[in-house]
mmCIF file of the N, C-alpha and C atoms, coordinates in Angstrom:
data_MODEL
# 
_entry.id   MODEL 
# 
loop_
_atom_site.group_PDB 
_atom_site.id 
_atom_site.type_symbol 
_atom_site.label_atom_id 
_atom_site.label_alt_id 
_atom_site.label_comp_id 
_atom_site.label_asym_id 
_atom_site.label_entity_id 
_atom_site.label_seq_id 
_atom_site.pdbx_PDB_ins_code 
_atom_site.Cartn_x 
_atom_site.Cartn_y 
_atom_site.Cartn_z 
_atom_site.occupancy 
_atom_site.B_iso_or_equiv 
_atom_site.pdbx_formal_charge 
_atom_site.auth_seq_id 
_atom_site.auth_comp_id 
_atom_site.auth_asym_id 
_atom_site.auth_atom_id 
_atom_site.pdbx_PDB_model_num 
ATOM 1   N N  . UNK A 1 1  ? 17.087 56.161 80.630 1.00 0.00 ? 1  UNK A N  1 
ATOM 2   C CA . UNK A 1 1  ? 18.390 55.607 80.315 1.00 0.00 ? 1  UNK A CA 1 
ATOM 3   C C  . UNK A 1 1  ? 19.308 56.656 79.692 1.00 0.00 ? 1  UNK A C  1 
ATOM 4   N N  . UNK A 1 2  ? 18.754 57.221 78.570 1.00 0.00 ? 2  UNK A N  1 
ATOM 5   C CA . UNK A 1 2  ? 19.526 58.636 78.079 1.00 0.00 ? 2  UNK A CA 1 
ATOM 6   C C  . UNK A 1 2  ? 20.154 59.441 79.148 1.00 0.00 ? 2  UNK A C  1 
ATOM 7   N N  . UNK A 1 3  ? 18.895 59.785 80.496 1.00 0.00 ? 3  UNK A N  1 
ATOM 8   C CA . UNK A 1 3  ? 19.568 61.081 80.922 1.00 0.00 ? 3  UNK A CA 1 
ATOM 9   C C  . UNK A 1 3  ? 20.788 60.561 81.957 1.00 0.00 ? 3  UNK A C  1 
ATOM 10  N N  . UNK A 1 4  ? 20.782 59.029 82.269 1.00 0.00 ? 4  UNK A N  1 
ATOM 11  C CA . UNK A 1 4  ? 21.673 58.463 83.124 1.00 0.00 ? 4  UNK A CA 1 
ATOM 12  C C  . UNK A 1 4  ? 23.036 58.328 82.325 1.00 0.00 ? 4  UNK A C  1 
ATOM 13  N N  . UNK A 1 5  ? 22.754 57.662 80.918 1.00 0.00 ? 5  UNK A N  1 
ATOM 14  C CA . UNK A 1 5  ? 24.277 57.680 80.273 1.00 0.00 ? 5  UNK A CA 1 
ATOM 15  C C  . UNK A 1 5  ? 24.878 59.105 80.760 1.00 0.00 ? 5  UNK A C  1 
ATOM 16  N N  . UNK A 1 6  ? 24.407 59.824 80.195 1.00 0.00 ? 6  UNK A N  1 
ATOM 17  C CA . UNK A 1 6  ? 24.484 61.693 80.377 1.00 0.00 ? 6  UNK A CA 1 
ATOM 18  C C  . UNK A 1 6  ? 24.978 61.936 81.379 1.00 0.00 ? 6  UNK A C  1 
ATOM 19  N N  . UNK A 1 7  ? 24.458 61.930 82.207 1.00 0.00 ? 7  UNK A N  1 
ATOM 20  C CA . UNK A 1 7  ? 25.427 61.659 84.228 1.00 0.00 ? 7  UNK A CA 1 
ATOM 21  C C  . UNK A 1 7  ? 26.284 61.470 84.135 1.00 0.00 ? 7  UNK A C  1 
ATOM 22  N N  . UNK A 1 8  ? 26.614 59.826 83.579 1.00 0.00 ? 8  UNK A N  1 
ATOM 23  C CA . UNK A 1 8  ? 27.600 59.499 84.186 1.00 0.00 ? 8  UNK A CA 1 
ATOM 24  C C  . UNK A 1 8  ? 28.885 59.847 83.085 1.00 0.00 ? 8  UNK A C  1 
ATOM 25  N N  . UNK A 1 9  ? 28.524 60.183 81.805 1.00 0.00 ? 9  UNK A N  1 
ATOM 26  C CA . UNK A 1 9  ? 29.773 60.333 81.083 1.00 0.00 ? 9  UNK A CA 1 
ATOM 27  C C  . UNK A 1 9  ? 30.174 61.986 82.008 1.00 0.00 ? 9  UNK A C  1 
ATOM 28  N N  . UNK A 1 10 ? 29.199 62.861 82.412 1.00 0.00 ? 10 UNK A N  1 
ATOM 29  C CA . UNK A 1 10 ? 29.466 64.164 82.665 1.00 0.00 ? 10 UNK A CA 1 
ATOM 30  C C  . UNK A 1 10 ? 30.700 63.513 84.251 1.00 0.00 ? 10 UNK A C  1 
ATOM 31  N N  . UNK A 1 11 ? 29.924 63.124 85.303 1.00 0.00 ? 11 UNK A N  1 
ATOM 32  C CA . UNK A 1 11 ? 31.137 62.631 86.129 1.00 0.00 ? 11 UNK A CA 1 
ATOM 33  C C  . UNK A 1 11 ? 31.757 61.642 85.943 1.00 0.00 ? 11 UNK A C  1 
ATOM 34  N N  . UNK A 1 12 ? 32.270 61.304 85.321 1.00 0.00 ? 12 UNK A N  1 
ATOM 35  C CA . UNK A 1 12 ? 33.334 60.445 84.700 1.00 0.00 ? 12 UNK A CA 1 
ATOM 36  C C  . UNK A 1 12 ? 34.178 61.664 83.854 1.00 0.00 ? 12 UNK A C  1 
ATOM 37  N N  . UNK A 1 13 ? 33.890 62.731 83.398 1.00 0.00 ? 13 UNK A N  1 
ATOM 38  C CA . UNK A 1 13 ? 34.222 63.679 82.825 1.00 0.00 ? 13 UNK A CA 1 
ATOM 39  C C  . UNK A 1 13 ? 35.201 64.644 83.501 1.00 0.00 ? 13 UNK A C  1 
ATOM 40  N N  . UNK A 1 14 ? 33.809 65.064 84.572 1.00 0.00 ? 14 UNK A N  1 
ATOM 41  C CA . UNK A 1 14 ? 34.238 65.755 85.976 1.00 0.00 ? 14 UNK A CA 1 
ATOM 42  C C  . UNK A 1 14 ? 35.849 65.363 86.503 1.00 0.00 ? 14 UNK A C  1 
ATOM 43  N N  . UNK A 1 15 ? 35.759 64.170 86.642 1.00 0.00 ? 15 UNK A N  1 
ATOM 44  C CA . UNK A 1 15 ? 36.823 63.185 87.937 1.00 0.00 ? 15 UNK A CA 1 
ATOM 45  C C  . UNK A 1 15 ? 38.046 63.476 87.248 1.00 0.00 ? 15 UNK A C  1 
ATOM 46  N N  . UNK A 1 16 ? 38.072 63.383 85.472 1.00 0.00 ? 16 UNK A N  1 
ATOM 47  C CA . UNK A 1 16 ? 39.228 63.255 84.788 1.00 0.00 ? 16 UNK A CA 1 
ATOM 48  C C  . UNK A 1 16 ? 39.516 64.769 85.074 1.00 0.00 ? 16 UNK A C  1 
ATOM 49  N N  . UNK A 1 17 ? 38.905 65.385 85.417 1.00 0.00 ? 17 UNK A N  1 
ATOM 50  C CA . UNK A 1 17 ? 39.686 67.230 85.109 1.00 0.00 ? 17 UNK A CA 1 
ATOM 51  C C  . UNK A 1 17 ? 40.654 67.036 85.703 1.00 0.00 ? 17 UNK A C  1 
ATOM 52  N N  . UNK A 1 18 ? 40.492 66.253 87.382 1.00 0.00 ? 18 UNK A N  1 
ATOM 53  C CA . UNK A 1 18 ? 41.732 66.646 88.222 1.00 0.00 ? 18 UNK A CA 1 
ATOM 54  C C  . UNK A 1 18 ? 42.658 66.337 87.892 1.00 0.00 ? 18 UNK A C  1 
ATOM 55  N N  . UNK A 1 19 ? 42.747 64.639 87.340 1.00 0.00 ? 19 UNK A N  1 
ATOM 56  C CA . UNK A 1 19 ? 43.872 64.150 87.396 1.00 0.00 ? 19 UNK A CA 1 
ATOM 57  C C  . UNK A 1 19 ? 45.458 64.942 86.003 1.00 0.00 ? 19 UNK A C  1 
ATOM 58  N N  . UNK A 1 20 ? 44.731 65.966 85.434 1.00 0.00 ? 20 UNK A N  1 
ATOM 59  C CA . UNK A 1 20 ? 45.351 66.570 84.183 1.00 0.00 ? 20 UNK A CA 1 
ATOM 60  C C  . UNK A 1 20 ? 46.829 66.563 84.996 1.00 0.00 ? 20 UNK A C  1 
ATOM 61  N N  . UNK A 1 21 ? 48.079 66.458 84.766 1.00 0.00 ? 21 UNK A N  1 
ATOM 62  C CA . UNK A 1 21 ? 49.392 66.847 84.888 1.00 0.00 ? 21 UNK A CA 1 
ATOM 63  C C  . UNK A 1 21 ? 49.676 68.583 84.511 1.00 0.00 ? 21 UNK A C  1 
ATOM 64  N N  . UNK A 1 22 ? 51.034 69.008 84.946 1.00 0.00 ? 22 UNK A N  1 
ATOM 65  C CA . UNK A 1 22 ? 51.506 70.247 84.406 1.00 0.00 ? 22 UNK A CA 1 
ATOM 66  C C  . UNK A 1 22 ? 51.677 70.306 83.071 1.00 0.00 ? 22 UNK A C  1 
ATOM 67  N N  . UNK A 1 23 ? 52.258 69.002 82.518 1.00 0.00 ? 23 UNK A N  1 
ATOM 68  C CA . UNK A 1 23 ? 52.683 68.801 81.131 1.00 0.00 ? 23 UNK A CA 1 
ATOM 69  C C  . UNK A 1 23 ? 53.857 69.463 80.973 1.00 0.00 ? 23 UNK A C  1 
ATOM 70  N N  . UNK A 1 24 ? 54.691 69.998 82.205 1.00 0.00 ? 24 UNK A N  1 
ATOM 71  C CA . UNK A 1 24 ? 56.031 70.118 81.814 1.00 0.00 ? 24 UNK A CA 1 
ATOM 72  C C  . UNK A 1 24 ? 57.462 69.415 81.784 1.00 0.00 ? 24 UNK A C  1 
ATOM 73  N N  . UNK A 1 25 ? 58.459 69.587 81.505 1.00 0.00 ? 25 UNK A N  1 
ATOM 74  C CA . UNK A 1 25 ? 59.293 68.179 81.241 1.00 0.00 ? 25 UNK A CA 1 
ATOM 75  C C  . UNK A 1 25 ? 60.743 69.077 81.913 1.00 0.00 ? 25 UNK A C  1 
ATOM 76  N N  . UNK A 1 26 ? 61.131 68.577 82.237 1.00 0.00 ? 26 UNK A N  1 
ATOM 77  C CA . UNK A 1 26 ? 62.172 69.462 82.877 1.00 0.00 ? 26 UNK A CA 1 
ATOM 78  C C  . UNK A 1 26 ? 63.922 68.150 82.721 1.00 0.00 ? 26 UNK A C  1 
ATOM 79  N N  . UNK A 1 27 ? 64.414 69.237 82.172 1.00 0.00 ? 27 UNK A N  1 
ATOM 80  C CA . UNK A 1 27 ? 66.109 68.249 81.767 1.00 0.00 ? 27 UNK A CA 1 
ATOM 81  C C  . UNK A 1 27 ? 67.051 68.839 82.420 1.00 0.00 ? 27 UNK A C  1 
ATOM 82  N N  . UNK A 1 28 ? 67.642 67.865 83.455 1.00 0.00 ? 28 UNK A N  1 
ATOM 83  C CA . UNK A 1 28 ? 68.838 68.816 84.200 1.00 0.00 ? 28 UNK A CA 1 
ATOM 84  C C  . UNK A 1 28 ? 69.697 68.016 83.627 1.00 0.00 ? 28 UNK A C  1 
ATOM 85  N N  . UNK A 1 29 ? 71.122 68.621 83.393 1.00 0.00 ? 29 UNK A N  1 
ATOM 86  C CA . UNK A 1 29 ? 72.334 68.328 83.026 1.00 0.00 ? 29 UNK A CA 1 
ATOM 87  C C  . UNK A 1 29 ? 73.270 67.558 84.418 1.00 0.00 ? 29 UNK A C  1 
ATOM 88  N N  . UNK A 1 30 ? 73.758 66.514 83.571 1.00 0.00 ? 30 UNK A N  1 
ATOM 89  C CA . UNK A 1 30 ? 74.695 66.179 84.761 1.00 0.00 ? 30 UNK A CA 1 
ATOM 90  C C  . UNK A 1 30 ? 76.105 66.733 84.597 1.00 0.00 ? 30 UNK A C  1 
ATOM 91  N N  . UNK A 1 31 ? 76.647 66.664 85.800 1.00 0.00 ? 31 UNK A N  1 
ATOM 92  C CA . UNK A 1 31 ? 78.166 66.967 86.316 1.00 0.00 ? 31 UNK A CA 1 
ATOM 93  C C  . UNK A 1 31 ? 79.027 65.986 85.545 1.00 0.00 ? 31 UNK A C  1 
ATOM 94  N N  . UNK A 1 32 ? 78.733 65.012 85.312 1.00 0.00 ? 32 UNK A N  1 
ATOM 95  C CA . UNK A 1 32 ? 79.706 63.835 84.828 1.00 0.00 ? 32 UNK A CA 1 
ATOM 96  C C  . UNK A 1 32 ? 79.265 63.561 83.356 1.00 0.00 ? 32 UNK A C  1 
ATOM 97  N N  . UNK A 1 33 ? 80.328 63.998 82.629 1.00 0.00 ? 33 UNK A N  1 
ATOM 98  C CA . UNK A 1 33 ? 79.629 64.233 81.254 1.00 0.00 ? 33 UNK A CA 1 
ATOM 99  C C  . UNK A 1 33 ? 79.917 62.545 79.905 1.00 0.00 ? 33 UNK A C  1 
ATOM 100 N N  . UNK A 1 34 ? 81.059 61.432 81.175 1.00 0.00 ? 34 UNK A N  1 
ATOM 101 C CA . UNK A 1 34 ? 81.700 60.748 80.475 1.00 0.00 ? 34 UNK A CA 1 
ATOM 102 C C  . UNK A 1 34 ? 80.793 59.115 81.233 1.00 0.00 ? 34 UNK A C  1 
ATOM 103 N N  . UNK A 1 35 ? 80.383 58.649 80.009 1.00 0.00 ? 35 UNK A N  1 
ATOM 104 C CA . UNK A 1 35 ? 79.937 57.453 80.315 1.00 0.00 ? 35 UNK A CA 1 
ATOM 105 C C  . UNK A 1 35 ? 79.901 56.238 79.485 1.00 0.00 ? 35 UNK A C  1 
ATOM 106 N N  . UNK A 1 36 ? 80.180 54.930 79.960 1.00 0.00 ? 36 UNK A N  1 
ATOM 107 C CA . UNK A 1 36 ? 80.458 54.165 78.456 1.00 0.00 ? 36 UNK A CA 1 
ATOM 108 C C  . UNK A 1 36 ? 79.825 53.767 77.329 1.00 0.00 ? 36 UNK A C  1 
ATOM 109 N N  . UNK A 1 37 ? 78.044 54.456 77.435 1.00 0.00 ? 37 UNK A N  1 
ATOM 110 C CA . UNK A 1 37 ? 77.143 54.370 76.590 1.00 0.00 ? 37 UNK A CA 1 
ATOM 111 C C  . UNK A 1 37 ? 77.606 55.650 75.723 1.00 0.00 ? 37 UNK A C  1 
ATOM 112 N N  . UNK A 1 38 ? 77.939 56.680 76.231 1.00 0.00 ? 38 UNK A N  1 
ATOM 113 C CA . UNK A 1 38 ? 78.575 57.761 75.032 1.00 0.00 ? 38 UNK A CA 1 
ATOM 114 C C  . UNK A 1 38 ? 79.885 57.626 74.736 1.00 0.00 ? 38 UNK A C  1 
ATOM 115 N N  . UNK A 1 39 ? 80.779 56.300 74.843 1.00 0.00 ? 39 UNK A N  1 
ATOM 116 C CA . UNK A 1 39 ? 82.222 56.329 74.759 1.00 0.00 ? 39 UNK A CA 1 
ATOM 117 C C  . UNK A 1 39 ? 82.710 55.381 73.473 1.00 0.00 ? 39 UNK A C  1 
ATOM 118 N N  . UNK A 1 40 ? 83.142 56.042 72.502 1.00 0.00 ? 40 UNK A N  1 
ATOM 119 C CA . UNK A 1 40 ? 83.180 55.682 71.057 1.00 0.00 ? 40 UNK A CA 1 
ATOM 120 C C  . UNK A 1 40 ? 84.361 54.518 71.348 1.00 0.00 ? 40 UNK A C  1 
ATOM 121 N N  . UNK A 1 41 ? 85.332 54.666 72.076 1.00 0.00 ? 41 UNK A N  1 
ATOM 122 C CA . UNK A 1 41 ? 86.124 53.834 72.095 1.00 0.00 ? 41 UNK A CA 1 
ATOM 123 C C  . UNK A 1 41 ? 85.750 51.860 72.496 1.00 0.00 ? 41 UNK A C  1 
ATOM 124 N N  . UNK A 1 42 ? 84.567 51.646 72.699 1.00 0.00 ? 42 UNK A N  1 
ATOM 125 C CA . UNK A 1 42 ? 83.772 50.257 73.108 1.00 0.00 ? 42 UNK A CA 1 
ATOM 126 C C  . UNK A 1 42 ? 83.409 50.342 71.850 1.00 0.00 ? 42 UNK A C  1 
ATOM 127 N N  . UNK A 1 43 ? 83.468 50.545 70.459 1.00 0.00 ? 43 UNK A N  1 
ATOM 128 C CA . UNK A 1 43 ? 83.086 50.576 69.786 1.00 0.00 ? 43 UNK A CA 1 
ATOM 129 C C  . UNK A 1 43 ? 83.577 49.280 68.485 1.00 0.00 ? 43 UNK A C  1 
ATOM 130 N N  . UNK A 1 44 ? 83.408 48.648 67.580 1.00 0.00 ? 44 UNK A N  1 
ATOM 131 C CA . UNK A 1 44 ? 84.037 47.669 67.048 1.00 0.00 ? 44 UNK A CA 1 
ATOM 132 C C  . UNK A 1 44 ? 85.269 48.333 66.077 1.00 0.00 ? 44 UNK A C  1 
ATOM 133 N N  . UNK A 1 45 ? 86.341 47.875 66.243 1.00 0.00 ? 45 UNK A N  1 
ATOM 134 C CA . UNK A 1 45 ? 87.254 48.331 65.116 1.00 0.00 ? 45 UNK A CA 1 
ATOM 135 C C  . UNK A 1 45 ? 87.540 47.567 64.406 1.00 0.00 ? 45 UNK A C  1 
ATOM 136 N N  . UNK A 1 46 ? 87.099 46.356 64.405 1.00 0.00 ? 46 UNK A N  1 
ATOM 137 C CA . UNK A 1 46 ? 87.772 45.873 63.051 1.00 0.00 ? 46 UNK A CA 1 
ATOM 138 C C  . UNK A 1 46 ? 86.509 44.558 62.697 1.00 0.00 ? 46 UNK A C  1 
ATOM 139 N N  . UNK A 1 47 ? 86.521 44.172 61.696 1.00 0.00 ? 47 UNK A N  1 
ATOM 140 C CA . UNK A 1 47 ? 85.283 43.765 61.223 1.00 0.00 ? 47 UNK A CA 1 
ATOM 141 C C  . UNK A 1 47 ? 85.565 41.816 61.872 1.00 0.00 ? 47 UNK A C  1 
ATOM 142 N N  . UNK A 1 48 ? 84.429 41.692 62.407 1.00 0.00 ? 48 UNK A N  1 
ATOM 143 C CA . UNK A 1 48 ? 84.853 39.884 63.003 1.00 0.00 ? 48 UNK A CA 1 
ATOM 144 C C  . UNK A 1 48 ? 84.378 39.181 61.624 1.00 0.00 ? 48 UNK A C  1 
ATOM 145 N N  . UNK A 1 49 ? 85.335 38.411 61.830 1.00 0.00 ? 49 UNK A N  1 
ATOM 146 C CA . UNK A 1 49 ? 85.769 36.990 60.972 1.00 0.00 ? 49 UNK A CA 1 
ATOM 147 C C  . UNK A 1 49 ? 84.505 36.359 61.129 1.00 0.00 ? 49 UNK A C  1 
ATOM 148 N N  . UNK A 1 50 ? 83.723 36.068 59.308 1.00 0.00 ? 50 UNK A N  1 
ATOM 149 C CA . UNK A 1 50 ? 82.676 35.354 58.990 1.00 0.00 ? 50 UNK A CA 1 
ATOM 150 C C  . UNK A 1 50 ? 82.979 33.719 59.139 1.00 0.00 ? 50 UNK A C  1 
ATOM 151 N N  . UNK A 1 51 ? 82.869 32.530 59.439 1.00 0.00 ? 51 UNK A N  1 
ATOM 152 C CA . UNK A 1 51 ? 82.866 31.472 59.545 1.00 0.00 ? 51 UNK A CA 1 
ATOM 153 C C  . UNK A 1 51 ? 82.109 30.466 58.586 1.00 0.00 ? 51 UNK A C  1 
# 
């Protein structure tokens, strides 16, 4: 039973090598620098009336 756990954690071990990624992250900039999630003007100006 020992030397079988042993096996199988080793290929189960094995299998994971491949799947490793580059681990790199790559950020391209866009052309369009204006959008209404960065646009201060949607923003609240004046405080709403408590009820």
């Amino acid at each position: 039973e020992e030397v079988a756990a042993i096996m199988t954690a080793l290929k189960i071990f094995g299998s994971a090598m491949h799947d490793r990624e580059s681990e790199v992250l790559t950020i391209l900039s866009i052309k369009r620098a204006y959008s209404p999630w960065n646009s201060k003007i949607h923003g609240l100006t004046q405080m709403p009336d408590r009820k």
